[in-house]
Residue, then its C-alpha position, 0 to 999 in steps of 0.5 A: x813614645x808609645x811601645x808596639x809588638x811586631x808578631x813576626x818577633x813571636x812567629x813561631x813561638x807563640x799564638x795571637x791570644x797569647x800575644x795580646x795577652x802579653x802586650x796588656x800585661x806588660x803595657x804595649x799600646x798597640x800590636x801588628x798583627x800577623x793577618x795571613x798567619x796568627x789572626x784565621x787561628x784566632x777568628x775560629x774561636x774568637x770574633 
């Protein structure tokens, strides 16, 4: 069984960085990222 992370689960409360730091820390194989919310924020800093 692989284990996912659904951003709509940390809409609120957290950001895609931090997310994908939390998803490797903790051993999740993928993560659906919220494109129209957390991913511009994250593309202005990160490529």
């Amino acid at each position: 069984m692989k284990l996912c992370l659904n951003e709509a689960t940390t809409l609120e409360n957290s950001t895609l960085k931090t997310d994908l730091e939390l998803c490797e820390k903790h051993g999740y194989d993928f993560i659906e990222i919220r494109t129209m919310d957390k991913l511009p924020e994250y593309l202005t800093e990160h490529s």
